[in-house]
PyMOL commands that place a pseudoatom at each C-alpha (Angstrom):
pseudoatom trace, name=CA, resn=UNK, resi=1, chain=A, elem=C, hetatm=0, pos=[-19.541, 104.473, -173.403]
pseudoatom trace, name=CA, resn=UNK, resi=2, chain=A, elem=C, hetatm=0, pos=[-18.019, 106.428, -171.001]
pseudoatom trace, name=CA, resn=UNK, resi=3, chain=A, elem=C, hetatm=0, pos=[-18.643, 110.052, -169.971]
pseudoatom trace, name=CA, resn=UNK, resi=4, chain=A, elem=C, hetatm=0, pos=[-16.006, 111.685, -171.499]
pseudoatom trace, name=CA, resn=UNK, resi=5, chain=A, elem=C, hetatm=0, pos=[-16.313, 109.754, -174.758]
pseudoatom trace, name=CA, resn=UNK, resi=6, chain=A, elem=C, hetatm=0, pos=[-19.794, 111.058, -174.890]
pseudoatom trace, name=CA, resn=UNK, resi=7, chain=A, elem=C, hetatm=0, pos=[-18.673, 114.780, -174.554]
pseudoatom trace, name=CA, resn=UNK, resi=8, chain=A, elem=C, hetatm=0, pos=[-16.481, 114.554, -177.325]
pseudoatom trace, name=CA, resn=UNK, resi=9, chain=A, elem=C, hetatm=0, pos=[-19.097, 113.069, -179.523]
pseudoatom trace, name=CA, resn=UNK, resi=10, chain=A, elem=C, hetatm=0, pos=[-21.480, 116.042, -179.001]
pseudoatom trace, name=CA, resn=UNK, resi=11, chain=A, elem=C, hetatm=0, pos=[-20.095, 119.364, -178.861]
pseudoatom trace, name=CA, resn=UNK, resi=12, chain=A, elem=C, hetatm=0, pos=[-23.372, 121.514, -178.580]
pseudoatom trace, name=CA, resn=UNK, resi=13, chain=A, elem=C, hetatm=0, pos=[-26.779, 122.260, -179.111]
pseudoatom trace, name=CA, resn=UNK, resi=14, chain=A, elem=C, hetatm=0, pos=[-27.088, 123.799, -182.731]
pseudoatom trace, name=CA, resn=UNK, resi=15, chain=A, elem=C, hetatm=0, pos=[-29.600, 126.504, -182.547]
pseudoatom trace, name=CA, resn=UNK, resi=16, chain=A, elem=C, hetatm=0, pos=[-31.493, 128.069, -185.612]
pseudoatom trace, name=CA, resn=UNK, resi=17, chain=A, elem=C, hetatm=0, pos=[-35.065, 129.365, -186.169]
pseudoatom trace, name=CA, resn=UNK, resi=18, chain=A, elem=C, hetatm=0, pos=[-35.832, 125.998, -188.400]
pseudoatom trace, name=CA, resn=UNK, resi=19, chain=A, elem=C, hetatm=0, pos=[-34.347, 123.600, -185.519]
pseudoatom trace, name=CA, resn=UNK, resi=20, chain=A, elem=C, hetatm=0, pos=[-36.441, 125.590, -182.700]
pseudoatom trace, name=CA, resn=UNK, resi=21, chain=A, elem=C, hetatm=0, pos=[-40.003, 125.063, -184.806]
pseudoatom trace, name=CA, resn=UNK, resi=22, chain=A, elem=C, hetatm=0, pos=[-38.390, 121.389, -185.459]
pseudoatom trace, name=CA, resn=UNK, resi=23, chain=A, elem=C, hetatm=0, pos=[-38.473, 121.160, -181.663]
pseudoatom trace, name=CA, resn=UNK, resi=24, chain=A, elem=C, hetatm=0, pos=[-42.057, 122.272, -181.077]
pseudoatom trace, name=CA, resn=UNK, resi=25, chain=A, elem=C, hetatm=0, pos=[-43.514, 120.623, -183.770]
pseudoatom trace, name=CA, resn=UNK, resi=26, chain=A, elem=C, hetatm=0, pos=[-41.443, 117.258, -184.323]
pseudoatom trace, name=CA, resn=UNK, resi=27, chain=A, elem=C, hetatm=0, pos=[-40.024, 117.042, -181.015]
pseudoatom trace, name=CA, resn=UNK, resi=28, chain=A, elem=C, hetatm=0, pos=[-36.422, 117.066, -182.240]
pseudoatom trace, name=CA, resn=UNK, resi=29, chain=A, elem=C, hetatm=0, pos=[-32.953, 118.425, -181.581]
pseudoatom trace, name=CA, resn=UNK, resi=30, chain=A, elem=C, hetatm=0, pos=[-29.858, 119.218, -183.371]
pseudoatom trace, name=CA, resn=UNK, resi=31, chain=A, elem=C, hetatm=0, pos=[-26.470, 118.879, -181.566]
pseudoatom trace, name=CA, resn=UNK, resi=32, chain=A, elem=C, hetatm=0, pos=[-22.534, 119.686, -183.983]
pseudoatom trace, name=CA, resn=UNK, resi=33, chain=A, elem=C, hetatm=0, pos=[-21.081, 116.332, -183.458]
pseudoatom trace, name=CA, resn=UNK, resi=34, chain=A, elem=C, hetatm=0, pos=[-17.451, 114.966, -184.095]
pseudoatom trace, name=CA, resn=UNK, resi=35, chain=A, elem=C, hetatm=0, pos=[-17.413, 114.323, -187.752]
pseudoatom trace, name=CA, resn=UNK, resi=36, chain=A, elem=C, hetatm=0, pos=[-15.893, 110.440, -186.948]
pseudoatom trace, name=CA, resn=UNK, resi=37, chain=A, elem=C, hetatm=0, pos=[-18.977, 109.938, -184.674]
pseudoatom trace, name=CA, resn=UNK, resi=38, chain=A, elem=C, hetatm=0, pos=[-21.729, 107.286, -186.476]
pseudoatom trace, name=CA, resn=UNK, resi=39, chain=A, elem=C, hetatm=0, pos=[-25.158, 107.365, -185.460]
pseudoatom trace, name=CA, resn=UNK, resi=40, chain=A, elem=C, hetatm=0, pos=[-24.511, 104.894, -183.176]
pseudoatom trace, name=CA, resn=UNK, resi=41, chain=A, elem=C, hetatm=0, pos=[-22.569, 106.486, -181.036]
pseudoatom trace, name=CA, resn=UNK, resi=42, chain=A, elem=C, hetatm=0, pos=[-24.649, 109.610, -181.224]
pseudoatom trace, name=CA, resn=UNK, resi=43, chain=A, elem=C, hetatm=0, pos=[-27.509, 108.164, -180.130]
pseudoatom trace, name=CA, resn=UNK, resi=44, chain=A, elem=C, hetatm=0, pos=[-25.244, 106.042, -177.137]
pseudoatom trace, name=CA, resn=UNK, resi=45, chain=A, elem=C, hetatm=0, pos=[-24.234, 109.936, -176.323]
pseudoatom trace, name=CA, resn=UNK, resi=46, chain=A, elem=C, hetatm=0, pos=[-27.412, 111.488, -176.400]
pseudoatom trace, name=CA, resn=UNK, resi=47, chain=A, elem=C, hetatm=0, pos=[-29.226, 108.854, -174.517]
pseudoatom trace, name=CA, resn=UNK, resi=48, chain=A, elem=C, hetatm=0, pos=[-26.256, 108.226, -171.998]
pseudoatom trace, name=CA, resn=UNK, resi=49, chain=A, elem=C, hetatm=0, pos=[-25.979, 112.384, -171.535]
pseudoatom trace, name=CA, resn=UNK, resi=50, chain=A, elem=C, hetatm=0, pos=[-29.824, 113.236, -171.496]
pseudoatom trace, name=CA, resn=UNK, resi=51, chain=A, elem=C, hetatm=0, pos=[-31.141, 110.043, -170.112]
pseudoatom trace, name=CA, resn=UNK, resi=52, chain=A, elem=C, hetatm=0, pos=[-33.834, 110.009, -172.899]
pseudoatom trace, name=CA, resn=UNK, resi=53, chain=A, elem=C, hetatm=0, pos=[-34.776, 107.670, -175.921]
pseudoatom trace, name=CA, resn=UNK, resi=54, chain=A, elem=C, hetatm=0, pos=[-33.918, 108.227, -178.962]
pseudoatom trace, name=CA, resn=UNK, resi=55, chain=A, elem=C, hetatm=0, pos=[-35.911, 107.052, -182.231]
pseudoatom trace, name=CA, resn=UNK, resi=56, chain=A, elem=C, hetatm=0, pos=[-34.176, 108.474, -184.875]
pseudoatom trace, name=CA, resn=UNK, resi=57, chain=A, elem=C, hetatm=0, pos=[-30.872, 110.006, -186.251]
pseudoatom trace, name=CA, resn=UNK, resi=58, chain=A, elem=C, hetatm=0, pos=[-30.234, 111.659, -189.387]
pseudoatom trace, name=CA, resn=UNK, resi=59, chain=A, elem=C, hetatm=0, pos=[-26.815, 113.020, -190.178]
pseudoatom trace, name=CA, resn=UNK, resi=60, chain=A, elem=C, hetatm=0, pos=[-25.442, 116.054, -192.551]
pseudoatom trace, name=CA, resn=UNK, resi=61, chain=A, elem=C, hetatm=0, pos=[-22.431, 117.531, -193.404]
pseudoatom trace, name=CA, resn=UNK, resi=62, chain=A, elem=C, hetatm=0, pos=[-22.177, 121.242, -193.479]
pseudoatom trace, name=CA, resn=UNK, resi=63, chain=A, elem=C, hetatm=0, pos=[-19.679, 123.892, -194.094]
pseudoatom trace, name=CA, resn=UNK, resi=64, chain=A, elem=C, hetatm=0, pos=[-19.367, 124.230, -190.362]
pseudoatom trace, name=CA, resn=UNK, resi=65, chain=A, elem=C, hetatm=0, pos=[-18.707, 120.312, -189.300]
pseudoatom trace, name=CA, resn=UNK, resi=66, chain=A, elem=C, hetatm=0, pos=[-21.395, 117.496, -189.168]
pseudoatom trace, name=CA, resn=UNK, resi=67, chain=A, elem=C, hetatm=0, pos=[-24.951, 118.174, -188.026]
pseudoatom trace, name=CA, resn=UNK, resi=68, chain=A, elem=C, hetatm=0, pos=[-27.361, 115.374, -186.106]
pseudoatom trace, name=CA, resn=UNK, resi=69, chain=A, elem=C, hetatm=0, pos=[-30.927, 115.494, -186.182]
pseudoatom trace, name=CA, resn=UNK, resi=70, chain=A, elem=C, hetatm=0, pos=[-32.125, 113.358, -182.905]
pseudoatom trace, name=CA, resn=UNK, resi=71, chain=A, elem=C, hetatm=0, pos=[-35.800, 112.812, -183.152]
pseudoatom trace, name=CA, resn=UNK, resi=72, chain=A, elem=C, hetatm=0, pos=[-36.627, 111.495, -179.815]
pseudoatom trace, name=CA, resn=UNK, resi=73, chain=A, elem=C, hetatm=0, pos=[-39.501, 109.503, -178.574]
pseudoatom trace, name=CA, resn=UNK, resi=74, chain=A, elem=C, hetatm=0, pos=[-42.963, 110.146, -178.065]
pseudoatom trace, name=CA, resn=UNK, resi=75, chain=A, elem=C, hetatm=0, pos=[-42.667, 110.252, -174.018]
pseudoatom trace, name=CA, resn=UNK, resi=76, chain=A, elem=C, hetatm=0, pos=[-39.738, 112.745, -174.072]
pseudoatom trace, name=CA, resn=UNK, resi=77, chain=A, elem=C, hetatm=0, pos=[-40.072, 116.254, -174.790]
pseudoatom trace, name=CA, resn=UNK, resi=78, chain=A, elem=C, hetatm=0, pos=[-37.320, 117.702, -177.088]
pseudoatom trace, name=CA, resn=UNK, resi=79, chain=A, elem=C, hetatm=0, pos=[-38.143, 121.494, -175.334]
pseudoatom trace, name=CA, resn=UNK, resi=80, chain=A, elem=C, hetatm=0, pos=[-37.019, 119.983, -171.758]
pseudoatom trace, name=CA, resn=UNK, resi=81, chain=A, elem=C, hetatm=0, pos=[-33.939, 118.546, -173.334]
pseudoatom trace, name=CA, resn=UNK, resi=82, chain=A, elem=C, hetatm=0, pos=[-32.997, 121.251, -174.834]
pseudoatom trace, name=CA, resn=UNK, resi=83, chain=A, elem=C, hetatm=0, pos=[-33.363, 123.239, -172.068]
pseudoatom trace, name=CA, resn=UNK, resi=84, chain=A, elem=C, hetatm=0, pos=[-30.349, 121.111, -170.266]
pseudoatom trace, name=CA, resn=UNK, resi=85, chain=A, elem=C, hetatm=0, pos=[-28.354, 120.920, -173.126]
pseudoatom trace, name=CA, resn=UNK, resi=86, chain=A, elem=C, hetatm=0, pos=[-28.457, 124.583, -173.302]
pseudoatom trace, name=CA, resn=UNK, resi=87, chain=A, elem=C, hetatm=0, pos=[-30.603, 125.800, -176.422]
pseudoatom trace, name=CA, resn=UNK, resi=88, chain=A, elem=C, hetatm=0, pos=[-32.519, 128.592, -174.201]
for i in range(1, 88): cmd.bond("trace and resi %d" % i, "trace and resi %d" % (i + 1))
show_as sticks, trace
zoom trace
């Protein structure tokens, strides 16, 4: 996938108190993706972006677009992550 492909599949970080304690405690992130995008390509962006693993992507649809759920794997920490994609 190339680079710019990837930045149109995930537009940013989505920040709320719930996905912040999801981070501590689960070690996962939440990005506002293209609505198209399948969790296939989501987790080809977030891996190819962050350089990370990804175990596990869960999708919803909300008022404001469509929301991923990346749960990443044990060995990567979803707090450094976040702090490149730009949650703090």
């Amino acid at each position: 996938m190339t680079p710019s492909l990837r930045h149109r599949i995930i537009l940013h970080a989505y920040v709320t108190e719930k996905s912040m304690d999801e981070m501590e405690r689960q070690n996962k992130l939440e990005f506002v993706v293209d609505h198209r995008a399948t969790r296939a390509q989501i987790k080809s962006a977030v891996e190819g972006l962050y350089q990370c693993k990804v175990q596990k992507i869960t999708t919803k649809i909300v008022r404001s677009g469509k929301i991923a759920t990346v749960r990443l794997a044990k060995e990567f920490s979803a707090e450094d992550i976040g702090s490149r994609a730009g949650v703090f």
